[in-house]
C-alpha positions as CSV (number, residue, x, y, z in Angstrom):
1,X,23.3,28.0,-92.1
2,X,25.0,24.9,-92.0
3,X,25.5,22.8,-88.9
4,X,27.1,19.3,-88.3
5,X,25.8,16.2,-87.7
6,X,26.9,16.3,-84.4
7,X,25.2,19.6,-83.8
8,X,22.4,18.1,-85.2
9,X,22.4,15.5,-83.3
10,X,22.5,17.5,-80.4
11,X,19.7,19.9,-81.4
12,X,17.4,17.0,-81.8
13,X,18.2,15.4,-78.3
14,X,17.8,18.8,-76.5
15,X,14.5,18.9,-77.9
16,X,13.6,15.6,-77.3
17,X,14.5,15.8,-73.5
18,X,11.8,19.0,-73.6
19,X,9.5,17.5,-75.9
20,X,9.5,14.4,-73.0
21,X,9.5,16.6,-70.4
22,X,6.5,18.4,-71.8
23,X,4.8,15.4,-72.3
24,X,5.2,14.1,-68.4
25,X,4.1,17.8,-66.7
26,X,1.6,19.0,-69.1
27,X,-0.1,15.5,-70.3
28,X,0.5,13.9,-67.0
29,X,2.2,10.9,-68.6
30,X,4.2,8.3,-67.0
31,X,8.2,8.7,-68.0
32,X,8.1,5.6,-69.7
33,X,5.0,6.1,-71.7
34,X,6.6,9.8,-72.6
35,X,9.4,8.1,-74.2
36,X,7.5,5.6,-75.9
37,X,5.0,8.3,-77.2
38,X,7.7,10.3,-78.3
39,X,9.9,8.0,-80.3
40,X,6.7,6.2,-81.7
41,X,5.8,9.4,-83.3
42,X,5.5,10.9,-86.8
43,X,6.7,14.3,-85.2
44,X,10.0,12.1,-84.3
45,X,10.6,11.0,-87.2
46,X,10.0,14.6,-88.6
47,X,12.3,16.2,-86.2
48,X,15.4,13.9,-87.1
49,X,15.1,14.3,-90.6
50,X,17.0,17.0,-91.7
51,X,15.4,18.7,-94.3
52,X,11.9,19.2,-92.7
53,X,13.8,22.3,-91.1
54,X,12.0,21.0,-87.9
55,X,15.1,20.7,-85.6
56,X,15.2,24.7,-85.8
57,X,11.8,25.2,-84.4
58,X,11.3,26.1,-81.0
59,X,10.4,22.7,-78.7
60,X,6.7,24.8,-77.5
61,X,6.0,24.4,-81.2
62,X,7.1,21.1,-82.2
63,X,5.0,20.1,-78.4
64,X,2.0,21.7,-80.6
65,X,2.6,19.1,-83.6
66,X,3.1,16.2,-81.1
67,X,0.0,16.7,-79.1
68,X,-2.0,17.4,-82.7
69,X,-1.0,14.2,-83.5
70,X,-2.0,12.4,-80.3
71,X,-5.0,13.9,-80.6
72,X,-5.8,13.3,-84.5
73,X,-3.7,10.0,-84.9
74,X,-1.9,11.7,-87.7
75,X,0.8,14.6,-88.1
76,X,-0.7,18.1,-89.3
């Protein structure tokens, strides 16, 4: 399957809102300090990189790699 960049680009935002979302009702995090978490993150980086295939995943699984990596320091 081949998508755009804009697509992409879109994936990866719609999953970011969740992933922040996620991060404020389950985590009880401050919006701010969601955000910060978020884009501070190895599973960011991951996510908008193409060709880790991340983007397709489902946002409950990439929340599971995110909160791994709060929890260990380091993405799994």
């Amino acid at each position: 399957m081949t998508i755009t960049e804009e697509q992409f680009r879109f994936m990866v935002e719609d999953i970011s809102a969740d992933l922040i979302e996620r991060l404020v009702s389950r985590e009880h995090r401050s919006l701010k300090e969601a955000v910060d978490i978020l884009y501070s993150s190895d599973t960011y980086k991951a996510l908008t990189r193409p060709e880790t295939g991340l983007y397709v995943q489902s946002s409950g699984y990439i929340f599971e790699y995110l909160t791994s990596e709060l929890k260990t320091g380091k993405l799994s």
